[in-house]
N, CA and C atoms as an extended XYZ file, in Angstrom:
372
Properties=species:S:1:pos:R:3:atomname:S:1:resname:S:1:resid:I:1 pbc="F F F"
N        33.664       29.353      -27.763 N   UNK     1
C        34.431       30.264      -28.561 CA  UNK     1
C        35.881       30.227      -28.068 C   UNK     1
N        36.901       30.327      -28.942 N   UNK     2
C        38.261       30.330      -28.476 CA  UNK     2
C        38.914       31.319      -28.036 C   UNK     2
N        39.801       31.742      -27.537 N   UNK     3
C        39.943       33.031      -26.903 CA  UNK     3
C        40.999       33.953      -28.409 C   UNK     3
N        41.531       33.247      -29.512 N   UNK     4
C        42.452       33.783      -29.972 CA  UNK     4
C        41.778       34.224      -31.436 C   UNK     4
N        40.338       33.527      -31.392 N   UNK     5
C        39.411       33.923      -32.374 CA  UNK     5
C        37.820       33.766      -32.307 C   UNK     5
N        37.193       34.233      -32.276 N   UNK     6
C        35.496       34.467      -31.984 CA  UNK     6
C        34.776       33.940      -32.617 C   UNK     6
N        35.551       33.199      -33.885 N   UNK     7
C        34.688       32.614      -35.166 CA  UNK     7
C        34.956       31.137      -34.926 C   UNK     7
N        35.851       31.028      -34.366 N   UNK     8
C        36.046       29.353      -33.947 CA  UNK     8
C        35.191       28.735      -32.420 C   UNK     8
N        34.611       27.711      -32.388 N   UNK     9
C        33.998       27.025      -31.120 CA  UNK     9
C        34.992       26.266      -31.337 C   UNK     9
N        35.252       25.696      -30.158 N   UNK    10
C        35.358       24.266      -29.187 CA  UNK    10
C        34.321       23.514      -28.618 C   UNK    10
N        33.946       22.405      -28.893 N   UNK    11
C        33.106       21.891      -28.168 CA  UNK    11
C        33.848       20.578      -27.885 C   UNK    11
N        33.975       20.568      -26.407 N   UNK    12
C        34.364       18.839      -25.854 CA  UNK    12
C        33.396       18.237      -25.371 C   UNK    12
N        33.203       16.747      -24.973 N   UNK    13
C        32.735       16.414      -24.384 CA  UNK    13
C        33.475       14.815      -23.391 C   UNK    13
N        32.969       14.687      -22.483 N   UNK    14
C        34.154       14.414      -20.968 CA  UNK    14
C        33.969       13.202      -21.307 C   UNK    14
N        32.550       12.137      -21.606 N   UNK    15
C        32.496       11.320      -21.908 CA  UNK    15
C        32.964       10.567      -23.579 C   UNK    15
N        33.316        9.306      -24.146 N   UNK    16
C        33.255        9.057      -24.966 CA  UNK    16
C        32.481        8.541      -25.909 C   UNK    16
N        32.152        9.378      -27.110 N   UNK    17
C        30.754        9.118      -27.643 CA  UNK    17
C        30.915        8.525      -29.216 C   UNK    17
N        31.828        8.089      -29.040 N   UNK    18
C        32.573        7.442      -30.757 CA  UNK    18
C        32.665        8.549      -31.553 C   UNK    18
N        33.193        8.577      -32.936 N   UNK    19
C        33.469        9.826      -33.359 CA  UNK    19
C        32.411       10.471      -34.282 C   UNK    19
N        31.435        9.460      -34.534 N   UNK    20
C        30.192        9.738      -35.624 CA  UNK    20
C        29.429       10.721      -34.163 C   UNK    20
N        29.066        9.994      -33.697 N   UNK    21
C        28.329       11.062      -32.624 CA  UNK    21
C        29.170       12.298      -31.854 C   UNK    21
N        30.449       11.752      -31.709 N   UNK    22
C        30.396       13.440      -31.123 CA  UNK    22
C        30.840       14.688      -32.186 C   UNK    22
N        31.011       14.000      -33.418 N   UNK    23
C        30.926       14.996      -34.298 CA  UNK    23
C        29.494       16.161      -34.677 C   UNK    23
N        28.830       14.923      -34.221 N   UNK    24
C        27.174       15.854      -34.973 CA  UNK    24
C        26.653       16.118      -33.669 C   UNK    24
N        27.082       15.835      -32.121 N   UNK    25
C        26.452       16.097      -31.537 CA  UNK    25
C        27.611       18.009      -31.181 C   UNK    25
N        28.571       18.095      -31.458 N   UNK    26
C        29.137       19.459      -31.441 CA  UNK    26
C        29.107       20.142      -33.002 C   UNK    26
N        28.486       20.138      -33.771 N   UNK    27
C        27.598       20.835      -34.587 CA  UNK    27
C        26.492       21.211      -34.172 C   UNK    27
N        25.915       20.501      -33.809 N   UNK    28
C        24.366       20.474      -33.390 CA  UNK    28
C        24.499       21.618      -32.125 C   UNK    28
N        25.017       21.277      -31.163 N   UNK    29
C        25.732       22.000      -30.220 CA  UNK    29
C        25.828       23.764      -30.288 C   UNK    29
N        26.838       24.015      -31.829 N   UNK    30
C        27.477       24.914      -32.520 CA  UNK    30
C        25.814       25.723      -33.182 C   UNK    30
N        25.260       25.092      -33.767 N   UNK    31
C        24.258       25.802      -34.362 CA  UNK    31
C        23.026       26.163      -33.336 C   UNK    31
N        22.987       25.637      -32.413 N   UNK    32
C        21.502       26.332      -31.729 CA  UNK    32
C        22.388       27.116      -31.149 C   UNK    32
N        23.753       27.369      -30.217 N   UNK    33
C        24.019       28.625      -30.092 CA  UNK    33
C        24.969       29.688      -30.283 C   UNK    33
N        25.862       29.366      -31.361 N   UNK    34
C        26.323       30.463      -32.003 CA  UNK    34
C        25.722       31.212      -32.773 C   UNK    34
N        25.696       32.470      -32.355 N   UNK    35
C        24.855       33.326      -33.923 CA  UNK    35
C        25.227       33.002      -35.296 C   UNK    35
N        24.254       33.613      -36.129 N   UNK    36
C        24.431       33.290      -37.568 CA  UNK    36
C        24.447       34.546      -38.231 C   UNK    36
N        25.244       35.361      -38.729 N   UNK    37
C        24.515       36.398      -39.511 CA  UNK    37
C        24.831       36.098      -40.903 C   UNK    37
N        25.599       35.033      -41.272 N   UNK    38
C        25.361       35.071      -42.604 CA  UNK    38
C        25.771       33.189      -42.877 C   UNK    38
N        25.434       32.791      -44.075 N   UNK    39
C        25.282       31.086      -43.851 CA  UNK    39
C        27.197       31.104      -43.385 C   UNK    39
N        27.269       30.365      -42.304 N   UNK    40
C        28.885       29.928      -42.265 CA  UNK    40
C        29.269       28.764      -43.014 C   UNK    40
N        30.150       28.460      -42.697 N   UNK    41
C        31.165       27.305      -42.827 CA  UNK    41
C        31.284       26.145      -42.000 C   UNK    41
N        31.749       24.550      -42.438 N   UNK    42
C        31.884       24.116      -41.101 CA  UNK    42
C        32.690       22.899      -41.194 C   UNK    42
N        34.317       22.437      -40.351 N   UNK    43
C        34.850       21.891      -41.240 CA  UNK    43
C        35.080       20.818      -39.508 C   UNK    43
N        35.297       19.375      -39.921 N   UNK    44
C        35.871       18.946      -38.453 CA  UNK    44
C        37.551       18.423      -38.141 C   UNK    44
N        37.027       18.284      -37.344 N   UNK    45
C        39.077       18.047      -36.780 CA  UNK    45
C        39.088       17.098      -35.534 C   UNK    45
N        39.727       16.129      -35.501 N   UNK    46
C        39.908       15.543      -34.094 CA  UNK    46
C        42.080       15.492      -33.640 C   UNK    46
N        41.393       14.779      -32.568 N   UNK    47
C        42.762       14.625      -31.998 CA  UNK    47
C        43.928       14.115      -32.778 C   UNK    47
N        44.061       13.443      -33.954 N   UNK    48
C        44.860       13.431      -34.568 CA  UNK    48
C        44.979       13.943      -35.908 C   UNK    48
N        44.576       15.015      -36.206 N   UNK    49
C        44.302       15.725      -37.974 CA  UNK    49
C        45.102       16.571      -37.443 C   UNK    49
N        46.213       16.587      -38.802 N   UNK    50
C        46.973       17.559      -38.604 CA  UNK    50
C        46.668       18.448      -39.967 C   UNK    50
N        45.989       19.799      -40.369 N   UNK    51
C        45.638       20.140      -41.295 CA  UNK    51
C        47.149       21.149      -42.295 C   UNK    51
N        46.843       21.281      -43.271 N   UNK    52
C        47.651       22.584      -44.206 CA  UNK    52
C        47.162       23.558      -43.681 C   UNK    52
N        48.055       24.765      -43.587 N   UNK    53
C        48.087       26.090      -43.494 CA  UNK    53
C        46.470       27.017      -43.904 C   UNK    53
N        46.449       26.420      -45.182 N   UNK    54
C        45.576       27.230      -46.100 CA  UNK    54
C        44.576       26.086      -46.226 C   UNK    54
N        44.315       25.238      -45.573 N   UNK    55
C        43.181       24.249      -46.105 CA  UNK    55
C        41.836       24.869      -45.960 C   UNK    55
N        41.640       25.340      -44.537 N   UNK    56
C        39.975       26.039      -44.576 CA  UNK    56
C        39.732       27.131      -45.978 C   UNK    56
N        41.123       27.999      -45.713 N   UNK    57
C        41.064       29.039      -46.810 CA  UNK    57
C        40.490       28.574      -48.461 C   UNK    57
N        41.157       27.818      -49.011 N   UNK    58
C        41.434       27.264      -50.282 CA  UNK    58
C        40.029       26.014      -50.008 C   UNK    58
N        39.694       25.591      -48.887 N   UNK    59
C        38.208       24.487      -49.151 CA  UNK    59
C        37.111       25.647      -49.118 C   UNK    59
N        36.853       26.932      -48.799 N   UNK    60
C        35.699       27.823      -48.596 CA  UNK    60
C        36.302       27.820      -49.780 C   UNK    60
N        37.321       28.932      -50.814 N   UNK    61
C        37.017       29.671      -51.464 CA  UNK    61
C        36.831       28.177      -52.694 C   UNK    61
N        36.921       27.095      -52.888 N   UNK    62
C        36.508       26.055      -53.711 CA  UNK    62
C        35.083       26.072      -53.545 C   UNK    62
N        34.232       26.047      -52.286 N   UNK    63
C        33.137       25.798      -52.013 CA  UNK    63
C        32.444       26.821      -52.813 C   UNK    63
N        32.737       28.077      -52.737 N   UNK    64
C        31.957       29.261      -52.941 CA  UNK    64
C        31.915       29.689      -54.633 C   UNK    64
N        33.370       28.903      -54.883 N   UNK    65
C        33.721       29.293      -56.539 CA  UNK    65
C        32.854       28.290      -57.235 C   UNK    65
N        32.498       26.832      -56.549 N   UNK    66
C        31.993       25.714      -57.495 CA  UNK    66
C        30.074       25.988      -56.968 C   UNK    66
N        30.050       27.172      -55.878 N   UNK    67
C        28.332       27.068      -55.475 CA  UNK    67
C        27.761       25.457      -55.223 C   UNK    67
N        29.046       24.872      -54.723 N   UNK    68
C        28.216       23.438      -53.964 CA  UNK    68
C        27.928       23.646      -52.285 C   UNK    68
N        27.540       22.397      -51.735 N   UNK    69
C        26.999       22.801      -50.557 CA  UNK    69
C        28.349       21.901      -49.430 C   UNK    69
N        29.039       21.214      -50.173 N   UNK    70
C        30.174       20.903      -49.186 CA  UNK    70
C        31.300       20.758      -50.297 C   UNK    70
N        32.547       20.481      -49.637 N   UNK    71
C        33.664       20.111      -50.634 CA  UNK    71
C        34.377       19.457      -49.851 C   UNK    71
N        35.196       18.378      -50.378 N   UNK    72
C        36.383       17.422      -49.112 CA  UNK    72
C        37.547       17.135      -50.707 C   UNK    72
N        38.769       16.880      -49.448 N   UNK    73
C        39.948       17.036      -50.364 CA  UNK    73
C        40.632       15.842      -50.185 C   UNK    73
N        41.655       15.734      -50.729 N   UNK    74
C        42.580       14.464      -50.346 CA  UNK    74
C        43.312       14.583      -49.075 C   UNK    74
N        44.038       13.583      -49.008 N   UNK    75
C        44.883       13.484      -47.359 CA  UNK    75
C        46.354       13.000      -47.703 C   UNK    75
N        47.257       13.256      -46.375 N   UNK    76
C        48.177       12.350      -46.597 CA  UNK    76
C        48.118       11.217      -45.299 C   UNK    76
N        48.405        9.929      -45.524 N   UNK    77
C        48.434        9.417      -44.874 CA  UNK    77
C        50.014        9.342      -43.905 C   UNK    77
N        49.871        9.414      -42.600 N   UNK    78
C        51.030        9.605      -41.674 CA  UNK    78
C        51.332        8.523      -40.698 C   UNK    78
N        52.404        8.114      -40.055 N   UNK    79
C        52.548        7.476      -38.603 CA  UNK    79
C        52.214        8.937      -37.591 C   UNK    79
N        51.916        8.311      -36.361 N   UNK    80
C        52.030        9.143      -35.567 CA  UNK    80
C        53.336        9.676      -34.969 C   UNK    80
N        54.588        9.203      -35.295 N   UNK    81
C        55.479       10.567      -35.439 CA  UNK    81
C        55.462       11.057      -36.758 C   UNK    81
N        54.712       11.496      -37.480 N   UNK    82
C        54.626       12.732      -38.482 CA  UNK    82
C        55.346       11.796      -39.593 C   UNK    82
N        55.999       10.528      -40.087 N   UNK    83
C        56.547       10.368      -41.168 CA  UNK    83
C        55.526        9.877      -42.193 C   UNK    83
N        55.634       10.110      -43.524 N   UNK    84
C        54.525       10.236      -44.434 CA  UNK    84
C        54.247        9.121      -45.056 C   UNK    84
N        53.400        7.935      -45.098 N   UNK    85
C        53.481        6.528      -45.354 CA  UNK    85
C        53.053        6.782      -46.955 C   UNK    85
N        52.059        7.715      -47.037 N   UNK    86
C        51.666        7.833      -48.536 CA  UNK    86
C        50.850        9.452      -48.999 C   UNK    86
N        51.228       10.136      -49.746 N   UNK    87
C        51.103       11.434      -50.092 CA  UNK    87
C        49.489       11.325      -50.419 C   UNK    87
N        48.917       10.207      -50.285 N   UNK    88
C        47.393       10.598      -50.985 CA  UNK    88
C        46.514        9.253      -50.630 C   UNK    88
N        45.223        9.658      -49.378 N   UNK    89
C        44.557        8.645      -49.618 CA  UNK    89
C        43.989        8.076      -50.240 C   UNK    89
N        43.736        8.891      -51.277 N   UNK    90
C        42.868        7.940      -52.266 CA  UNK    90
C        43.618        7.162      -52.885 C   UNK    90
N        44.719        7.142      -53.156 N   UNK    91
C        45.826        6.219      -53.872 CA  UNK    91
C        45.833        5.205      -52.809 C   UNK    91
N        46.366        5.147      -51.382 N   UNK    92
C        46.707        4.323      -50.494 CA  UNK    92
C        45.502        3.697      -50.462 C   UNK    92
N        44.209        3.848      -50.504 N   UNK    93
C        42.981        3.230      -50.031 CA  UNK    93
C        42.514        2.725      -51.835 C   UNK    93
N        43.329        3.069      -52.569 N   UNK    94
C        42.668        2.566      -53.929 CA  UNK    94
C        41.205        3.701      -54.261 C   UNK    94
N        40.628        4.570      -53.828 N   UNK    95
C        39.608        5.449      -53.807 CA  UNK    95
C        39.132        5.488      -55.696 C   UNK    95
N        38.215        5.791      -55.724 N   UNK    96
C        37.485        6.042      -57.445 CA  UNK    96
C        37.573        7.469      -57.369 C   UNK    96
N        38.490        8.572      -57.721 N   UNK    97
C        38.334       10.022      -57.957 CA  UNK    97
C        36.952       10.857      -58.636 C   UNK    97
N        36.634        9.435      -59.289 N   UNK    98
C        35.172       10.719      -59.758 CA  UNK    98
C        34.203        9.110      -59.508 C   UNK    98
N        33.620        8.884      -58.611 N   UNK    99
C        32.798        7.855      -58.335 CA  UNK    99
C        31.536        8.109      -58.567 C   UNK    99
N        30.539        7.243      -59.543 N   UNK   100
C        29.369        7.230      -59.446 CA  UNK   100
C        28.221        7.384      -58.902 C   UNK   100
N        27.205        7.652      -58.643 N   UNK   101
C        26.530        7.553      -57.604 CA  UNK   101
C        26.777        6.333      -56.876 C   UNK   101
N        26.326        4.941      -57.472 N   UNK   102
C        26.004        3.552      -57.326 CA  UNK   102
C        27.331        3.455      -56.245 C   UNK   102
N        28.489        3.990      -56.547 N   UNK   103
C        29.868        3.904      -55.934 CA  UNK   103
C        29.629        4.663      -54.684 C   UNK   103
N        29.212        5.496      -54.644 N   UNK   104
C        29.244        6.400      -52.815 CA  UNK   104
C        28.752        5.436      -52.298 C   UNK   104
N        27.996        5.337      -52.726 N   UNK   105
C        26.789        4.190      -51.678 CA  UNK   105
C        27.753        3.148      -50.724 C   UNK   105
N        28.485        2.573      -51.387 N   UNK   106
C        29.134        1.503      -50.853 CA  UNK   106
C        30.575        1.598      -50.633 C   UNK   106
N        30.991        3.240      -51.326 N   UNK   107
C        32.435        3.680      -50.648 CA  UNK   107
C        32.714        4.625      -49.998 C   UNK   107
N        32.548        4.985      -48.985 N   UNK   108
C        32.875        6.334      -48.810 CA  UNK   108
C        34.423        7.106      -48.871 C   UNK   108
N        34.031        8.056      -49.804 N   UNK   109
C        34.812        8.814      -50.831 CA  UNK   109
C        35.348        9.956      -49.806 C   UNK   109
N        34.471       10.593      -49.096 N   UNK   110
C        34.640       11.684      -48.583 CA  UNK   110
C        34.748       11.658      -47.027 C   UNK   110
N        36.107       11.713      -46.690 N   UNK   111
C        36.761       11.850      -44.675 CA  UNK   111
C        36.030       12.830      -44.472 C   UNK   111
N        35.382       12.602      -43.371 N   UNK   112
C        35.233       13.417      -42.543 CA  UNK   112
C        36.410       14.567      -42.006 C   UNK   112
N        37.620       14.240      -42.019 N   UNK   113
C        38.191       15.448      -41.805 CA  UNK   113
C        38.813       16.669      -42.745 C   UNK   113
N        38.079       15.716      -44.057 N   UNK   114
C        39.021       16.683      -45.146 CA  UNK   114
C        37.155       17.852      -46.050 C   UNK   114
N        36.496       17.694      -44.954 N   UNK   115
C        35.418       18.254      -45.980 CA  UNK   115
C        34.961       19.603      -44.914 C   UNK   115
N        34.919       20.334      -45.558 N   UNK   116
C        33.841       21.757      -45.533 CA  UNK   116
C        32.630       21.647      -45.671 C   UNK   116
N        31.638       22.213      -45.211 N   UNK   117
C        30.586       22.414      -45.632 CA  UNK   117
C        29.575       23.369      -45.357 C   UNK   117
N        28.890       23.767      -46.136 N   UNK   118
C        27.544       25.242      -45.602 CA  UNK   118
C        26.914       25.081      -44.268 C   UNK   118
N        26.401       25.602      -43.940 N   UNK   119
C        25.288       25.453      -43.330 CA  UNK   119
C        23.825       24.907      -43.221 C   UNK   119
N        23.738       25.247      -44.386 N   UNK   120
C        22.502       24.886      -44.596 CA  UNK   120
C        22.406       23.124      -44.826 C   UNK   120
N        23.483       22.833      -45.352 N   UNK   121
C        24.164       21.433      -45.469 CA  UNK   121
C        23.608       20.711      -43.708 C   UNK   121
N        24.638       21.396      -42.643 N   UNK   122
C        24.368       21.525      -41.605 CA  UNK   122
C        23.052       20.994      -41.005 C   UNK   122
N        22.682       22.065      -41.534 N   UNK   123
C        21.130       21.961      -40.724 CA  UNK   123
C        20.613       20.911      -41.442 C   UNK   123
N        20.850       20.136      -42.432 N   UNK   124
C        19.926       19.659      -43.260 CA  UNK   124
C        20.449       18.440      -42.200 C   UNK   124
């Protein structure tokens, strides 16, 4: 838990575990022991995501208005001093905005750092 809010965890870990695993292994982490009293939220972030102001705000209240079980948004793509190479990944990466099923399969549509999701999502 963070000290400047009670609803946020931190979870590190000392070793390096690539980013697919230590993502689900600090969820996994997050859900056997933070309480639950009502389904949460759950969004990720690493060492270089720099998010909007209002992104958690505006990805829950999308989540909750459309009753899906996750939601992910666009990005901008950056250098690491902050200058903006392209206002939108899906443009820079060529992305399909409304992709088929047949299309996820073999693109992935949705960053990991730009998506929300339930809980129950979570656990699943």
């Amino acid at each position: 838990m963070t000290e400047e809010d009670e609803r946020l965890f931190l979870v590190a870990f000392e070793e390096w575990r690539g980013a697919a695993d230590t993502f689900l292994s600090g969820l996994e982490h997050v859900l056997k022991v933070a309480p639950s009293p009502d389904e949460r939220c759950f969004a990720f972030a690493d060492q270089d995501d720099l998010w909007f102001s209002n992104k958690l705000v505006s990805s829950v209240a999308e989540l909750r208005a459309q009753g899906v079980s996750a939601v992910h948004t666009d990005a901008q793509v950056m250098k690491s001093d902050g200058t903006v190479i392209a206002q939108s990944v899906f443009s820079f990466e060529g992305r399909d905005l409304e992709p088929g099923v047949k299309r996820l399969f073999f693109r992935n549509n949705a960053t990991g750092m730009t998506m929300v999701l339930r809980e129950s999502l979570a656990r699943a």
